[in-house]
C-alpha positions as CSV (number, residue, x, y, z in Angstrom):
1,X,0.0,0.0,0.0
2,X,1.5,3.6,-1.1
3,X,0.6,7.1,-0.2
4,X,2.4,10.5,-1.6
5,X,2.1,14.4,-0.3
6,X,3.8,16.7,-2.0
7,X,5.1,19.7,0.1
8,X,7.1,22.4,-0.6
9,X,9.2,21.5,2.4
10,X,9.2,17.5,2.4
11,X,8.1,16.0,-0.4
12,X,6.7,12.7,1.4
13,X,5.5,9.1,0.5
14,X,4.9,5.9,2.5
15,X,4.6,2.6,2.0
16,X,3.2,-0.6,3.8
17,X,3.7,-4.2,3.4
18,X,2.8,-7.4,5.4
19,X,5.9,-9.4,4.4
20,X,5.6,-13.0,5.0
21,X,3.1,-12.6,8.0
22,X,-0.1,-13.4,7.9
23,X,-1.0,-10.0,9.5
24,X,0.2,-6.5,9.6
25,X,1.0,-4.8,13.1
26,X,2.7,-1.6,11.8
27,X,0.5,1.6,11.9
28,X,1.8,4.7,10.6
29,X,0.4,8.4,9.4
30,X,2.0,11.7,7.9
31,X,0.3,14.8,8.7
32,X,1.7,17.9,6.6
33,X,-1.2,20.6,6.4
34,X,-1.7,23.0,3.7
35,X,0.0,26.5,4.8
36,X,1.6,25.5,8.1
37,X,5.1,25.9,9.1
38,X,5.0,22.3,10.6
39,X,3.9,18.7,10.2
40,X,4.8,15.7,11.8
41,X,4.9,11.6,11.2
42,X,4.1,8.4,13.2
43,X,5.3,5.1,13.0
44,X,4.3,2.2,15.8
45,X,5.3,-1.9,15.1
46,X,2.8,-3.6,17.2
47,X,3.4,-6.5,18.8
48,X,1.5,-8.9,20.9
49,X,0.3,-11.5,18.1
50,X,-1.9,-10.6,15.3
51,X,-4.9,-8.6,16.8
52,X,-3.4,-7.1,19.7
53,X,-0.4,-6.2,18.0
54,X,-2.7,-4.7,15.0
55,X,-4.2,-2.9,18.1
56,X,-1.7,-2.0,20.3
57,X,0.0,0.1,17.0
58,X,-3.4,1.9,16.5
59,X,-3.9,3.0,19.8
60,X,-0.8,4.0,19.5
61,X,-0.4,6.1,16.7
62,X,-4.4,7.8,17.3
63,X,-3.4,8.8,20.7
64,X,-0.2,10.9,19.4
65,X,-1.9,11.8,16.4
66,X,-5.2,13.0,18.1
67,X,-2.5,15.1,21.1
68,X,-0.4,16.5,18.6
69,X,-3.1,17.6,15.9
70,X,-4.8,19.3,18.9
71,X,-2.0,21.4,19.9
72,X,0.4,21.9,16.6
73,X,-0.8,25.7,16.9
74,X,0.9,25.9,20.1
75,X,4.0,24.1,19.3
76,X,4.2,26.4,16.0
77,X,4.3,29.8,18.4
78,X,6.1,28.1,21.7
79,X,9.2,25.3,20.0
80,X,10.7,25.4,23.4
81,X,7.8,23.1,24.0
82,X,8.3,20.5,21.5
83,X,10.5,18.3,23.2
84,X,8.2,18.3,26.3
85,X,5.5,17.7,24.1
86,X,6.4,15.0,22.2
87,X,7.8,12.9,25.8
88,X,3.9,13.4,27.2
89,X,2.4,12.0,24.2
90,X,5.1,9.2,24.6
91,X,3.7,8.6,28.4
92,X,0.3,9.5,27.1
93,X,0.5,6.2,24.5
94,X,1.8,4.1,27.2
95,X,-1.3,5.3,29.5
96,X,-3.7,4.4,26.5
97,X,-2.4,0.5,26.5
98,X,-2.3,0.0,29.9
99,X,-6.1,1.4,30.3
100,X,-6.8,-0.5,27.6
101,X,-5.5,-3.9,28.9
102,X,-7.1,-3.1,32.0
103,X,-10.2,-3.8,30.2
104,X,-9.5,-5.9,27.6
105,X,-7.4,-8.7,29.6
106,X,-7.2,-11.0,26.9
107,X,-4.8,-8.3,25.1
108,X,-2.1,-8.5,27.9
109,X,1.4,-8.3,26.5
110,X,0.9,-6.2,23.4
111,X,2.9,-3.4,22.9
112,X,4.6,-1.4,19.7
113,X,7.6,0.5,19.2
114,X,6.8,4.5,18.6
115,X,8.7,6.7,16.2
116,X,7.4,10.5,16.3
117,X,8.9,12.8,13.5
118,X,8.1,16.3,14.2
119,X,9.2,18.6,11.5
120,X,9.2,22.4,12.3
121,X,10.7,25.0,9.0
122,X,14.4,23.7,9.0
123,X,14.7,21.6,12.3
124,X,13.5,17.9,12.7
125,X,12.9,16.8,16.4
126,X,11.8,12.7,17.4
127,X,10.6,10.7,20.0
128,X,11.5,7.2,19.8
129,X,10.8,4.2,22.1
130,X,11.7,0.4,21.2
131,X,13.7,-0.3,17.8
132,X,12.1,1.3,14.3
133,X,15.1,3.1,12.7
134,X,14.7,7.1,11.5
135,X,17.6,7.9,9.5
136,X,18.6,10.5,7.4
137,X,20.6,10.1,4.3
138,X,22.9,13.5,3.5
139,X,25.5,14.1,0.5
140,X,26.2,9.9,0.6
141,X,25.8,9.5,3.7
142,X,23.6,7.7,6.1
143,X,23.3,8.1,9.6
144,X,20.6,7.0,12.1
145,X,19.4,9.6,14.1
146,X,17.7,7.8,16.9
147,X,18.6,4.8,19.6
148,X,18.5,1.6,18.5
149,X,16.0,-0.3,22.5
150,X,16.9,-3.7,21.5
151,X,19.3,-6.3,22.4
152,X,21.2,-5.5,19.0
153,X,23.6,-3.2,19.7
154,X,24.8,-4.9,22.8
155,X,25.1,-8.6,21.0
156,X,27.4,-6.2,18.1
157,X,29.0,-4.7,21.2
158,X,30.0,-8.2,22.0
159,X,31.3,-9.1,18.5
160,X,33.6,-6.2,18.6
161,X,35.0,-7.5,22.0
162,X,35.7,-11.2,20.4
163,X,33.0,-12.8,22.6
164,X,30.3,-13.6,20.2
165,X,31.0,-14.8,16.7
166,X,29.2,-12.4,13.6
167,X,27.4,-16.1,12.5
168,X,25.9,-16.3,16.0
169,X,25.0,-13.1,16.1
170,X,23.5,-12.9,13.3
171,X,20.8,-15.8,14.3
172,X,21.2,-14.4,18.2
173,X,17.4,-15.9,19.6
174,X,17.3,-12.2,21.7
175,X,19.0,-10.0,18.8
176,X,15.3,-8.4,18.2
177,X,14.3,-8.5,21.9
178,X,13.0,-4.8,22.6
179,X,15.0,-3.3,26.2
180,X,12.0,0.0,26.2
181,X,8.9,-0.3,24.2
182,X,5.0,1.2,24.4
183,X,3.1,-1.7,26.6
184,X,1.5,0.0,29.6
185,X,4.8,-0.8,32.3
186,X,7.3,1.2,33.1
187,X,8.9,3.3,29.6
188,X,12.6,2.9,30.1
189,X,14.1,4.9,27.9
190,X,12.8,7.5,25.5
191,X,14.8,8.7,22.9
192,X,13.7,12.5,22.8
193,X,16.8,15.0,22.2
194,X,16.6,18.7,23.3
195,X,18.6,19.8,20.2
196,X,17.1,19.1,17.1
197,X,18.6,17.8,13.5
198,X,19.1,21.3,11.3
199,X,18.1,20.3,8.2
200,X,19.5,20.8,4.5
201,X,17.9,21.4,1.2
202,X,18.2,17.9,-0.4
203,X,18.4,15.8,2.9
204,X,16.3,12.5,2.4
205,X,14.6,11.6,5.6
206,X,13.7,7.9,5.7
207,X,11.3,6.7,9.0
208,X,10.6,2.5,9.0
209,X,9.8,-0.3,11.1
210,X,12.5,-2.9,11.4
211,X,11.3,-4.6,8.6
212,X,12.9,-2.6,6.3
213,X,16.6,-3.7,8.1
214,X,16.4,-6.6,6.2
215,X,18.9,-4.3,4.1
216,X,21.9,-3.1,5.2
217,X,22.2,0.1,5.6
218,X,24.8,0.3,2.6
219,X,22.0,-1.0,0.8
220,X,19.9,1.7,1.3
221,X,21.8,4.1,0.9
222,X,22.4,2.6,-2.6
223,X,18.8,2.9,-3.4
224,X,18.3,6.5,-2.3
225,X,21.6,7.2,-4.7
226,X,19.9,5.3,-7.4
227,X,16.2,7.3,-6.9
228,X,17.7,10.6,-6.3
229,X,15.6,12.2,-9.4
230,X,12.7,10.7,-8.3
231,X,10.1,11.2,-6.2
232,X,9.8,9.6,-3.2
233,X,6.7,8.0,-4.3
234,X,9.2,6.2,-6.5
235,X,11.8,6.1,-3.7
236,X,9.6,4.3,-0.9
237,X,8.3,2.0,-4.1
238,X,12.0,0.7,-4.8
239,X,13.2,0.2,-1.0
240,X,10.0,-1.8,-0.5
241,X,11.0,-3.3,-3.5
242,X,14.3,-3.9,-2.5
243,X,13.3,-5.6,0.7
244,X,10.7,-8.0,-1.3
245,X,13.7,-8.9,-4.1
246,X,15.6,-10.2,-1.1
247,X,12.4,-13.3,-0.5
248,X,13.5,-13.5,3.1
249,X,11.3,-16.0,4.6
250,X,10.8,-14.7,7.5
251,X,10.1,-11.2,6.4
252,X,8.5,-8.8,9.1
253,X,5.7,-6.2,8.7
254,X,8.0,-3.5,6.6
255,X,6.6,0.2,7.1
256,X,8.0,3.0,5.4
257,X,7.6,7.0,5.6
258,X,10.4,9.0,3.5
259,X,10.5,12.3,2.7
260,X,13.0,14.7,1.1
261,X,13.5,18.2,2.3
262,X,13.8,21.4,0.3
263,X,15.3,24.6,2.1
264,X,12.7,27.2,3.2
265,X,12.6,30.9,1.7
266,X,9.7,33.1,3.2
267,X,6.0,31.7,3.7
268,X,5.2,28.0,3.5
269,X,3.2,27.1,0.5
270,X,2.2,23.8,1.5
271,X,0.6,21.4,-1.0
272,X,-0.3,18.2,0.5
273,X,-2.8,15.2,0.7
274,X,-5.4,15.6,3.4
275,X,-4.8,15.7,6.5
276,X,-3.8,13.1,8.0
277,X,-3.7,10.3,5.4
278,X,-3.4,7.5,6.8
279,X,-1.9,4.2,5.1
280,X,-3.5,1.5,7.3
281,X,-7.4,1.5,8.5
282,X,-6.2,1.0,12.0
283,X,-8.8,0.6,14.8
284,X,-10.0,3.5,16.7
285,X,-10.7,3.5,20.9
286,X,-12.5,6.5,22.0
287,X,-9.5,8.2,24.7
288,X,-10.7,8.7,28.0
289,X,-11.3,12.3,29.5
290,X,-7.9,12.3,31.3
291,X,-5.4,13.4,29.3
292,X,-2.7,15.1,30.3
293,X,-3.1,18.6,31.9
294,X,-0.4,20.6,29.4
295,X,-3.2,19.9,27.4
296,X,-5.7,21.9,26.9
297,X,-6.8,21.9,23.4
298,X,-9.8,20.4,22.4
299,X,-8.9,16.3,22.2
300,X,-12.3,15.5,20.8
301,X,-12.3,17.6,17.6
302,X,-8.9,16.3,17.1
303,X,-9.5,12.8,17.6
304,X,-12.7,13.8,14.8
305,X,-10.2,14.5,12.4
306,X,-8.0,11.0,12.6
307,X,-11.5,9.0,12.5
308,X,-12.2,11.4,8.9
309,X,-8.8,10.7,7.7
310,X,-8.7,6.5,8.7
311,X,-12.1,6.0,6.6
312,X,-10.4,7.3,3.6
């Protein structure tokens, strides 16, 4: 599945495939409004087996989207508030599943990672909890801007010492074991940086669920240099395409959201999808009254607007 917005500051696409499951647990959403100065993207990989995974992802990703919707305004006038912002709707997701399992029992142990991508005129701010990749790809470069919460980096940490062979590794049973994700406990770490990226006319900004690190990251950077004319329709088309080619049998859910920025000169003339084009139908819970008291926007008319934009 493939959506595009065109913008005159990030030219965006995304992309959504299943892989070799019988069930897709990614969720994500890119919101980039005619006219603002702002817009922002979500990614969550559920997990918890089929349905609660599927759900734990879109409770997710319409909690963030319905908070930061409801208070972009704000966060356009007042940036000293982004980071803060973007950790409460972190803690506000983890709320939502752990009210949610509270009443649905039978969903205990779902969770999903959570990628936020908040993008406002030249400077790119995240939140990230759990292990989907943002990276940004710069004059042949590729570097990946947020933590990598999984056991991964400590089992390479162990092949660089000599105690753990790169075959073993590889095939490690805990290598994709999650050490902070979104499931109602205790949030661990949250990757939410006070500085944000500056960004440079022609940067290529590439958000993805894990599933997409079935290529290297060599690879990908092959296929951005390869794409560089085109659009990122095209773009998020071939690195799908790329993942596919490789028939890995055990291919996860593979989400993509890439966008390539284009410097800023005076007032943003935005020309976009609608708002908040969503590439999955994920399933909406009605949030409860209690939000978070920083927020005092109206939650409702927001949360309106992702229910419009998840029937189309």
């Amino acid at each position: 599945m493939y959506s595009n917005s065109n913008s005159s500051c990030l030219d965006l696409s995304t992309a959504l495939h299943k892989g070799t499951r019988g069930y897709q647990e990614d969720c994500i959403i890119a919101d980039f409004p005619v006219g603002r100065e702002s817009g922002f993207a979500i990614l969550a990989d559920g997990m918890g087996a089929h349905a609660s995974g599927d759900r734990a992802s879109s409770l997710v990703v319409a909690c963030v989207f319905s908070l930061l919707k409801a208070n972009i305004s704000i966060l356009e006038e007042t940036e000293e508030a982004v980071t803060d912002t973007l950790k409460a709707c972190v803690e506000q997701a983890n709320a939502t599943i752990r009210e949610h399992v509270q009443l649905n029992p039978d969903d205990r142990g779902m969770g999903s990672t959570l990628v936020i991508l908040f993008v406002l005129r030249d400077r790119l701010y995240w939140a990230s909890v759990g292990d989907s990749p943002l990276y940004v790809i710069r004059e042949g470069d590729i570097q990946q801007l947020n933590e990598d919460h999984s056991m991964a980096p400590r089992i390479a940490a162990m092949v660089a010492a000599g105690q753990l062979s790169r075959e073993k590794a590889a095939s490690h049973p805990d290598r994709n074991a999650l050490t902070s994700a979104i499931s109602g406990g205790e949030v661990t770490r949250i990757d939410c940086p006070e500085t944000p990226f500056e960004l440079r006319a022609g940067d290529t900004v590439i958000l993805a669920s894990d599933g997409l690190q079935t290529l290297r990251n060599e690879e990908i950077l092959k296929t951005v240099r390869r794409n560089g004319q085109r659009s990122t329709f095209q773009l998020t088309a071939a690195l799908l395409q790329a993942v596919l080619e490789r028939q890995n049998p055990d291919q996860d859910n593979t989400s993509i959201i890439a966008g390539r920025f284009t410097a800023l000169e005076g007032s943003v003339d935005v020309l976009s999808q609608p708002e908040g084009t969503n590439a999955k139908n994920g399933e909406w819970v009605e949030e409860t009254d209690d939000i978070v008291d920083a927020f005092d926007a109206d939650v409702e008319e927001a949360s309106d607007a992702l229910l419009e934009a998840m029937s189309l």
